[in-house]
N, CA, C and O of each residue as an XYZ file, in Angstrom:
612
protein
N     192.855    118.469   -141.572
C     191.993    118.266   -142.705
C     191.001    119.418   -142.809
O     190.368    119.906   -141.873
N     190.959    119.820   -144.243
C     190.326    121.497   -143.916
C     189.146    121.205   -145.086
O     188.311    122.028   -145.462
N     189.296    119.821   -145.561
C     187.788    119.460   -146.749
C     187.064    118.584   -146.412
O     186.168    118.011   -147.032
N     187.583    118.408   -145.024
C     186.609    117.124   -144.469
C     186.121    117.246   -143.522
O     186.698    118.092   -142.839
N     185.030    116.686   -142.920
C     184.245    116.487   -141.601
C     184.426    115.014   -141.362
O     184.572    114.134   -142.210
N     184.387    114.891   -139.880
C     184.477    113.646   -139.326
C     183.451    113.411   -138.190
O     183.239    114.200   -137.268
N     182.840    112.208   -138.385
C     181.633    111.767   -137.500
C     182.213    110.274   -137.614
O     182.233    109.620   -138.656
N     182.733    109.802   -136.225
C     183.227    108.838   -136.555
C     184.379    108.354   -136.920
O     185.392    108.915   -136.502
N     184.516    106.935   -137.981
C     185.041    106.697   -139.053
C     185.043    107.248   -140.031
O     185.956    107.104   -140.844
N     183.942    108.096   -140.242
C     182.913    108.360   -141.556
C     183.710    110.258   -141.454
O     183.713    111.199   -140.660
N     184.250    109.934   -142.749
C     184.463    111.475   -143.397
C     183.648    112.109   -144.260
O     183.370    111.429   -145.248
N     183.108    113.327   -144.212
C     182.313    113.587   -145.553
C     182.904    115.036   -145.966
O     182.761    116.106   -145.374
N     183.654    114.733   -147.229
C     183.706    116.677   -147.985
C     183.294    117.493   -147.762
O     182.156    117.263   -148.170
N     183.262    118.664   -147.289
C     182.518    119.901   -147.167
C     181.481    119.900   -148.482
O     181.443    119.033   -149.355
N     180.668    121.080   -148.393
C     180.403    121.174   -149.932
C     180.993    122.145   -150.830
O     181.002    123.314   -150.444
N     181.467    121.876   -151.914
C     182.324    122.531   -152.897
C     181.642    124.057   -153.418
O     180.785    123.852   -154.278
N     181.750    124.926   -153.227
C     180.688    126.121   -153.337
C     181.804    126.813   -153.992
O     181.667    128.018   -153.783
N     182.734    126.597   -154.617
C     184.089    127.399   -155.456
C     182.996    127.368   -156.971
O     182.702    128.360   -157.638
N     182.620    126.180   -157.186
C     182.676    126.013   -158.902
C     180.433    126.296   -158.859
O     179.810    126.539   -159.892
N     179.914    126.197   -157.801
C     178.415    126.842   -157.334
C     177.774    127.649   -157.672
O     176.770    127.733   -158.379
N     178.952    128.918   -156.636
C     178.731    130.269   -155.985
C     178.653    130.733   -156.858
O     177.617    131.396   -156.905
N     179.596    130.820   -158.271
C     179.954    132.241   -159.401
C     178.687    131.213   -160.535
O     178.329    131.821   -161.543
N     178.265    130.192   -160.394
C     177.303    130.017   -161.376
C     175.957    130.622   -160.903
O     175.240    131.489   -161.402
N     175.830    129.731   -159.550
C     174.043    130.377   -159.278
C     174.227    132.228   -159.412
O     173.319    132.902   -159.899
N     175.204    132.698   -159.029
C     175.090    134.227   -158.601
C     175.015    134.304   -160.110
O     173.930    134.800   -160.412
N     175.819    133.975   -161.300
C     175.677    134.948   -162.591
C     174.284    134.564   -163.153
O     173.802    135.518   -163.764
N     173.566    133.583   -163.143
C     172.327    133.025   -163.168
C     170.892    134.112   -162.567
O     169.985    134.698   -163.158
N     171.291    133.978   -161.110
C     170.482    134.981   -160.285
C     170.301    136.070   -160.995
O     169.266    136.503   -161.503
N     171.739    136.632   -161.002
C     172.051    137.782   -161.750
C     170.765    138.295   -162.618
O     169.926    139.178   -162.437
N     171.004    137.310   -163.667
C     170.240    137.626   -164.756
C     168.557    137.171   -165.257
O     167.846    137.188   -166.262
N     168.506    136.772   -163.812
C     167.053    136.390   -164.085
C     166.422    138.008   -163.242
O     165.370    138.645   -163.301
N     167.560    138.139   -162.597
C     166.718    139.667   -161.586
C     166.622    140.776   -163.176
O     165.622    141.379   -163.565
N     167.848    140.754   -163.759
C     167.772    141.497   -164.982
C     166.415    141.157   -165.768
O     165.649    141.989   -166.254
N     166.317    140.162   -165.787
C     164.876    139.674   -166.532
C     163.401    139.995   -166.157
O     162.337    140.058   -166.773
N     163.775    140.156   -164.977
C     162.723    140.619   -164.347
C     162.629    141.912   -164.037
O     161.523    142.310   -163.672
N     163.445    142.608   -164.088
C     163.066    144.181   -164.444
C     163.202    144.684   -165.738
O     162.711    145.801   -165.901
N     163.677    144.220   -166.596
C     164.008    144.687   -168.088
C     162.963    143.944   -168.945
O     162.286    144.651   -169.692
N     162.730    142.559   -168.941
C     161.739    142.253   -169.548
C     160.491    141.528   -168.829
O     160.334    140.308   -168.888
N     159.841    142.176   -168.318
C     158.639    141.179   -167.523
C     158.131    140.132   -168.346
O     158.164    138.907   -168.234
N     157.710    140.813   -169.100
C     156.749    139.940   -170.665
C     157.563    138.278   -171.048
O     156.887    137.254   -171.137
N     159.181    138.292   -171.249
C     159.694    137.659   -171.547
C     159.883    136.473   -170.478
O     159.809    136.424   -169.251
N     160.165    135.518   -171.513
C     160.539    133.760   -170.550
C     161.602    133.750   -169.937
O     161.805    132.980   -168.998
N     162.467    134.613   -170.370
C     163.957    134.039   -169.941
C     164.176    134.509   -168.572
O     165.206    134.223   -167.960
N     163.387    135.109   -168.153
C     163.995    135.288   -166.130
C     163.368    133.980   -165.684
O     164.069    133.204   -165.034
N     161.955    133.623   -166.009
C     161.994    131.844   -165.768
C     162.597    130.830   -165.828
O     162.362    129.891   -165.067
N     163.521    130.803   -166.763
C     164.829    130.131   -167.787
C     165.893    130.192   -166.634
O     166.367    129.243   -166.009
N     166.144    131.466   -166.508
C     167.654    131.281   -165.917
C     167.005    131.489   -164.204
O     167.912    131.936   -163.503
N     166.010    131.328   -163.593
C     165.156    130.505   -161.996
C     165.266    129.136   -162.243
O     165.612    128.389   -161.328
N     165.059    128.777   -163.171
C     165.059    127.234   -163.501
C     166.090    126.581   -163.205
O     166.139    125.454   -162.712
N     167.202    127.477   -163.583
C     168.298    126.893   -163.812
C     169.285    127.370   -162.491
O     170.326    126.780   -162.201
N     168.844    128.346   -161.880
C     169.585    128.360   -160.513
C     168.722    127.256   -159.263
O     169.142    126.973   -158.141
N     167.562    126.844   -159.846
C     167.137    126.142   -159.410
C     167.415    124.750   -159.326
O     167.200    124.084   -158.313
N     167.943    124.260   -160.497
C     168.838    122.955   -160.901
C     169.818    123.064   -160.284
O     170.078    121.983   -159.755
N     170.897    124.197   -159.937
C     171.814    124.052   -159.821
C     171.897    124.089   -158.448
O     172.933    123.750   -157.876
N     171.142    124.378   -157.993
C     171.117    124.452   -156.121
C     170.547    122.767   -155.757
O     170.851    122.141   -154.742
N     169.843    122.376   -156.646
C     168.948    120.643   -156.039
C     170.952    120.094   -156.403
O     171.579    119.485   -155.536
N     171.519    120.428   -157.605
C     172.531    119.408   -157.667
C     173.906    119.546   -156.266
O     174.711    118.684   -155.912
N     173.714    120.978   -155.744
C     174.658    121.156   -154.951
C     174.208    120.170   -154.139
O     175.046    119.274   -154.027
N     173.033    119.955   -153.422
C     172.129    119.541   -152.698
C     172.528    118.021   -152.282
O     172.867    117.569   -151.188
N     172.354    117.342   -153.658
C     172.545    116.099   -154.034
C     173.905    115.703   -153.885
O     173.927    114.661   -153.229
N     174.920    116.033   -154.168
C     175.954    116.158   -154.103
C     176.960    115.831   -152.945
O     177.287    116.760   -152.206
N     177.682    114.071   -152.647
C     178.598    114.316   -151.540
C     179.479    113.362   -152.006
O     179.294    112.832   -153.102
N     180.507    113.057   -151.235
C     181.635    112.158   -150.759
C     182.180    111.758   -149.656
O     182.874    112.453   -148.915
N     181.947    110.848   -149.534
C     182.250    110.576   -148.126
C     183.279    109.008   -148.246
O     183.195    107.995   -148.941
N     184.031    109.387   -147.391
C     185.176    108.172   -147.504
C     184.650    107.651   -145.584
O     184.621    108.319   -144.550
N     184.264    105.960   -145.921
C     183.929    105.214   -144.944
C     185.125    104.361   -144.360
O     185.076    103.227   -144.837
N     185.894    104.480   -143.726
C     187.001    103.951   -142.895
C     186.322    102.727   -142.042
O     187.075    101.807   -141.719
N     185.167    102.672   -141.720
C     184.631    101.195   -141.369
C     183.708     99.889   -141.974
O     183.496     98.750   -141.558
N     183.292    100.625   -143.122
C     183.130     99.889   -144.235
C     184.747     99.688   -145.391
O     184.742     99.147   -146.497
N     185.680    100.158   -144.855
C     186.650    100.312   -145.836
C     186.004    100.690   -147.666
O     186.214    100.129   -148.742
N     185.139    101.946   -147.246
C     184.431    102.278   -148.652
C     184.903    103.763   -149.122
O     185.714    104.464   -148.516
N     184.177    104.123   -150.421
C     184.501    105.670   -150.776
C     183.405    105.569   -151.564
O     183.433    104.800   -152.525
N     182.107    106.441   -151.234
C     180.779    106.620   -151.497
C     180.598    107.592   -152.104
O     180.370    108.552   -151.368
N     180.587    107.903   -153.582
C     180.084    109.366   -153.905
C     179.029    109.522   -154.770
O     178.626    108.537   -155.387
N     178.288    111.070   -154.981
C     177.336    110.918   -155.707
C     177.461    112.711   -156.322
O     177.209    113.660   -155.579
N     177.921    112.885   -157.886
C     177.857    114.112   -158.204
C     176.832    114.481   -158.899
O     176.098    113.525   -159.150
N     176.450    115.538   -159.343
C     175.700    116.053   -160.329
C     174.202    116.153   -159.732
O     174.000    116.162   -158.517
N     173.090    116.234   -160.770
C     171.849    116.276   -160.561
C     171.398    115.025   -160.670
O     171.064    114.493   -159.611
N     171.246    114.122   -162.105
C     170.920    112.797   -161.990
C     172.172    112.034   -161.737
O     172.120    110.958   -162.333
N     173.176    112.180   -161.132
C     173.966    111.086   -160.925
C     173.695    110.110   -160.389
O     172.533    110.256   -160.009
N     174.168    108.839   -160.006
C     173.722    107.779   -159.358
C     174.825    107.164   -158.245
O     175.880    106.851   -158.797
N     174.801    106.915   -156.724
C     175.700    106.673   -156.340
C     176.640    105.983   -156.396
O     176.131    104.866   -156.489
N     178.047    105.809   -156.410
C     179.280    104.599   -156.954
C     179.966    104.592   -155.541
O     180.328    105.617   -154.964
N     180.095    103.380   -155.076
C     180.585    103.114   -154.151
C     181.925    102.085   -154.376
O     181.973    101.038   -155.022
N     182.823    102.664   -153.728
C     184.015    102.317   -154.317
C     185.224    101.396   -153.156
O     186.173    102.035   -152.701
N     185.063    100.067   -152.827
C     185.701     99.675   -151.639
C     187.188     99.552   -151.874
O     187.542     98.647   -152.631
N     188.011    100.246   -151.393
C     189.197    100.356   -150.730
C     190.447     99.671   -151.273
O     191.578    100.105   -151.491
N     189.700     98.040   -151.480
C     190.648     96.850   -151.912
C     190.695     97.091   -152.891
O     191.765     96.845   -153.447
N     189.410     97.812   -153.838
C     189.833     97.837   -155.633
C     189.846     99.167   -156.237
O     189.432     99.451   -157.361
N     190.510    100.176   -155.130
C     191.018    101.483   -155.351
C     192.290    101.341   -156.565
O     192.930    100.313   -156.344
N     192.562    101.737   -157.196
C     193.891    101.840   -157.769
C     194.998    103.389   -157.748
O     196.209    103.579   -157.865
N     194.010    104.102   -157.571
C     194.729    105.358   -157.366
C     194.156    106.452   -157.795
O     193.027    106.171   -158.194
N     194.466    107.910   -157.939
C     194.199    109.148   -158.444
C     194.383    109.690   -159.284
O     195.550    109.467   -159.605
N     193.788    110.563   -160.159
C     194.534    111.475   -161.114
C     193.892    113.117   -161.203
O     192.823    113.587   -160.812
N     194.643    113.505   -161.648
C     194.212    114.839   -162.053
C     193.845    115.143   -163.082
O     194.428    114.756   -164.094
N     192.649    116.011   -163.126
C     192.690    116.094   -164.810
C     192.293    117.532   -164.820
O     191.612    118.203   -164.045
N     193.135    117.897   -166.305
C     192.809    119.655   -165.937
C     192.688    119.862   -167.801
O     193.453    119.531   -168.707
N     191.287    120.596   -167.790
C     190.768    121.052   -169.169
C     191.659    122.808   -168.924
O     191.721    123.541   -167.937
N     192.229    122.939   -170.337
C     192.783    123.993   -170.208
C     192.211    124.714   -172.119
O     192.139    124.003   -173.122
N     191.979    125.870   -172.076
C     191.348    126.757   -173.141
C     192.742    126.885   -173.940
O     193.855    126.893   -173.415
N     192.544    126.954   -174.894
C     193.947    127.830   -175.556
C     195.431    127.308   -175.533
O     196.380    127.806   -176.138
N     195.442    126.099   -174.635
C     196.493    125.565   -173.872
C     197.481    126.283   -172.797
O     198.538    125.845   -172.344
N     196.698    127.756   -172.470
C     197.314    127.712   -171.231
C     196.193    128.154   -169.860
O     196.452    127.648   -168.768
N     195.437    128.736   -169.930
C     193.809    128.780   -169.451
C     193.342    127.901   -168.674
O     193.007    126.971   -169.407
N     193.133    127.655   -167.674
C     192.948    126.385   -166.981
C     191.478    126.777   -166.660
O     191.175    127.808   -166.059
N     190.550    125.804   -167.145
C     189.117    126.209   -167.093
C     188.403    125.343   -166.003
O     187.283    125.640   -165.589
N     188.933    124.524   -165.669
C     188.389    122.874   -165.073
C     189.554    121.790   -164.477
O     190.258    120.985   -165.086
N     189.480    122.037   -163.357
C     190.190    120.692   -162.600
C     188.934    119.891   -162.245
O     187.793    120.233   -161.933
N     189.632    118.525   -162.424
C     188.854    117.294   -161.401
C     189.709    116.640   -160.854
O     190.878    116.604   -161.237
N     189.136    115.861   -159.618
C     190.219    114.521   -159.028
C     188.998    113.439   -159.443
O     187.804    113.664   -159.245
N     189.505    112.299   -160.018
C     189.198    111.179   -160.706
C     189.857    110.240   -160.031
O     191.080    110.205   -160.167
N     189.116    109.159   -159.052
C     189.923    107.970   -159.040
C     189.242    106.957   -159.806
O     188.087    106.820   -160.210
N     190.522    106.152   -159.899
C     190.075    104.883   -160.930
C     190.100    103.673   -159.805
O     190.570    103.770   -158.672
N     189.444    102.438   -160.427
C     189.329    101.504   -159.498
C     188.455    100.309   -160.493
O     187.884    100.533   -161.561
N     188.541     99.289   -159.919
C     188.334     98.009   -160.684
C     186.991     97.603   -160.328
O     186.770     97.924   -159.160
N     185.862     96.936   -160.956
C     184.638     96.959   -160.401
C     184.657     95.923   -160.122
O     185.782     95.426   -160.063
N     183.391     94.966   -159.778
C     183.115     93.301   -159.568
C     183.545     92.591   -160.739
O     184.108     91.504   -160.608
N     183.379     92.995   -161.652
C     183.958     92.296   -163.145
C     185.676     92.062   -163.578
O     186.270     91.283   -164.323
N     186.111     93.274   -162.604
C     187.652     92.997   -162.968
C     187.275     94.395   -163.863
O     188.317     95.028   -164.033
N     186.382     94.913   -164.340
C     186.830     96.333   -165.395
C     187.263     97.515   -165.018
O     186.661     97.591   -163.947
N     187.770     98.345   -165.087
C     188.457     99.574   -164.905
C     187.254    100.350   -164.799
O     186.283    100.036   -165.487
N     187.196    101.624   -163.778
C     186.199    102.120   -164.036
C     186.797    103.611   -163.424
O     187.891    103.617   -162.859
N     186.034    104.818   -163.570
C     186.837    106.238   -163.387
C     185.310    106.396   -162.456
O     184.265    105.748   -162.525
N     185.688    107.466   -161.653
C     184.379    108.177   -161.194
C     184.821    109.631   -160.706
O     185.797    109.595   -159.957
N     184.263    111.025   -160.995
C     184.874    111.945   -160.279
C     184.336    112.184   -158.769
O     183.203    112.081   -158.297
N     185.443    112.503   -158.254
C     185.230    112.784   -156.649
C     185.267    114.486   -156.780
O     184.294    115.015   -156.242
N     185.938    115.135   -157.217
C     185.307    116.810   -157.286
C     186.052    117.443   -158.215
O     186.884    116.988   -159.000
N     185.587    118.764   -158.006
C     186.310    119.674   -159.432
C     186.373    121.251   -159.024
O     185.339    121.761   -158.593
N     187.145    121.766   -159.104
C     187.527    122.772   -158.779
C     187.890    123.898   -160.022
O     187.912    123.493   -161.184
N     188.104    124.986   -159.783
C     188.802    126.217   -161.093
C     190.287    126.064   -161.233
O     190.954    126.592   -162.122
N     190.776    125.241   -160.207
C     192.316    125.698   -159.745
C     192.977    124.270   -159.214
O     192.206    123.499   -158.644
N     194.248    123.913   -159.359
C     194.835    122.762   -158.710
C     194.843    122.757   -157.831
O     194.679    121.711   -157.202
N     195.102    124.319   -157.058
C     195.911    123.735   -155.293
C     194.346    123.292   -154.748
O     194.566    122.191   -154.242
N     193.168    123.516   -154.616
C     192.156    122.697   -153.823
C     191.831    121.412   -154.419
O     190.905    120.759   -153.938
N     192.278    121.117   -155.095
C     192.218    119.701   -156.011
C     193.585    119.122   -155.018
O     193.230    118.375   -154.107
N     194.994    119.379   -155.108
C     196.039    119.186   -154.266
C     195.381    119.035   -152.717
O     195.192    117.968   -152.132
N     195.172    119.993   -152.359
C     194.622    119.922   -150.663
C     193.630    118.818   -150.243
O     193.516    118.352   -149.110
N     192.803    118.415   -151.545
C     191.269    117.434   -151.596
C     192.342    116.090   -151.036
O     192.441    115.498   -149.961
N     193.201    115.955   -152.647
C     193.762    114.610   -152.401
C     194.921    114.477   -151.363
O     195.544    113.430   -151.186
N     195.160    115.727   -150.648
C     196.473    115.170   -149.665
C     195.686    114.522   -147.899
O     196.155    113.978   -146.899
N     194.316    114.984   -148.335
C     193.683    114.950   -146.988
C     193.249    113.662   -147.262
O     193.449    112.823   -146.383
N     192.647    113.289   -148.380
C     192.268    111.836   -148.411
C     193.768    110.167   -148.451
O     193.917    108.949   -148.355
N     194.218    111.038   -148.594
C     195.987    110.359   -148.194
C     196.146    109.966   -146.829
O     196.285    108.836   -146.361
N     196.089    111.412   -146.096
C     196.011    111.615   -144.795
C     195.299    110.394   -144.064
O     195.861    109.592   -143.318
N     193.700    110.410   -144.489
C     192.667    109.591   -143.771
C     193.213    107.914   -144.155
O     193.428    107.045   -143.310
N     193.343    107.777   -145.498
C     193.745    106.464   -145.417
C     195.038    105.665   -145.012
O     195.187    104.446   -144.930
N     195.910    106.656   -144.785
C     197.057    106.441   -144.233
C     197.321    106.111   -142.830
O     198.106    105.296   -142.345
N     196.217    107.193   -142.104
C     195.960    107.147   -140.788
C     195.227    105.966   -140.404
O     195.359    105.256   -139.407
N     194.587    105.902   -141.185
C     193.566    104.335   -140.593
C     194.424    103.064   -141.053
O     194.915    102.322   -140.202
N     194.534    102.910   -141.962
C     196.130    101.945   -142.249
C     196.877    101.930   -140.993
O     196.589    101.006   -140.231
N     197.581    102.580   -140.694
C     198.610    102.609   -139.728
C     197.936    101.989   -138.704
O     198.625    101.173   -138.092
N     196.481    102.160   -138.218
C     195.965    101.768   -136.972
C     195.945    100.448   -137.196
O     196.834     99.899   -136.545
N     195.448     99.867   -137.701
C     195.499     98.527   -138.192
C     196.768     97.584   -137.840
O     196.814     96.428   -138.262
């Protein structure tokens, strides 16, 4: 498993620094531009602000699949809120890939779906990548873990 850490039962994702790295850096980028080209001006504050957002959301940001709670705990974004997702009302995975132009692949996610206390269907993303194969590698490892703990059982 090359996206996961293990303490335990308890797996947690690395942190995703593919879809991060090329934002805070073009951000940085241009607030350093801002700050030597226009002192006077707002916008090197603007785009600090905003590498600043984007570092609290990396921050915020995990997944962790609980093998002794039989849970899957995640929390993305900046204001996201955590969804905890137990095991029994998993239904499965999907992929989803935004593509430009229809052939451009701009945005992968892995999305599982799963049924809440109500019986309703509900989606939550677990991560997102530029590219399938680490979207592929995400979900073969989380296969892996639940397969493996299954079997022990």
């Amino acid at each position: 498993m090359k996206n996961f850490e293990r303490n335990g039962n308890e797996y947690k994702m690395k942190p995703q620094l593919g879809t991060y790295v090329p934002l805070v850096g073009i951000f940085s980028i241009m607030a350093l531009v801002g700050f030597i080209k226009m002192p006077e001006s707002s916008f090197k504050w603007w785009m600090l602000g905003i590498v600043v957002i984007l570092m609290i959301s990396l921050l915020r940001a995990y997944f962790i699949i609980d093998m002794d709670n039989r849970e899957i705990r995640t929390r993305k974004g900046l204001l996201g809120k955590e969804v905890t997702i137990p095991l029994e009302s998993l239904q499965g995975f999907s992929i989803h890939k935004l593509k430009q132009y229809g052939f451009i692949t701009i945005n992968v996610a892995l999305i599982a779906r799963y049924k809440d206390e109500n019986g309703k269907e509900k989606k939550v993303q677990l991560a997102q990548s530029y590219f399938t194969k680490p979207i592929n590698r995400i979900i073969n490892d989380i296969d892996e873990i639940i397969a493996v703990h299954l079997a022990q059982q």
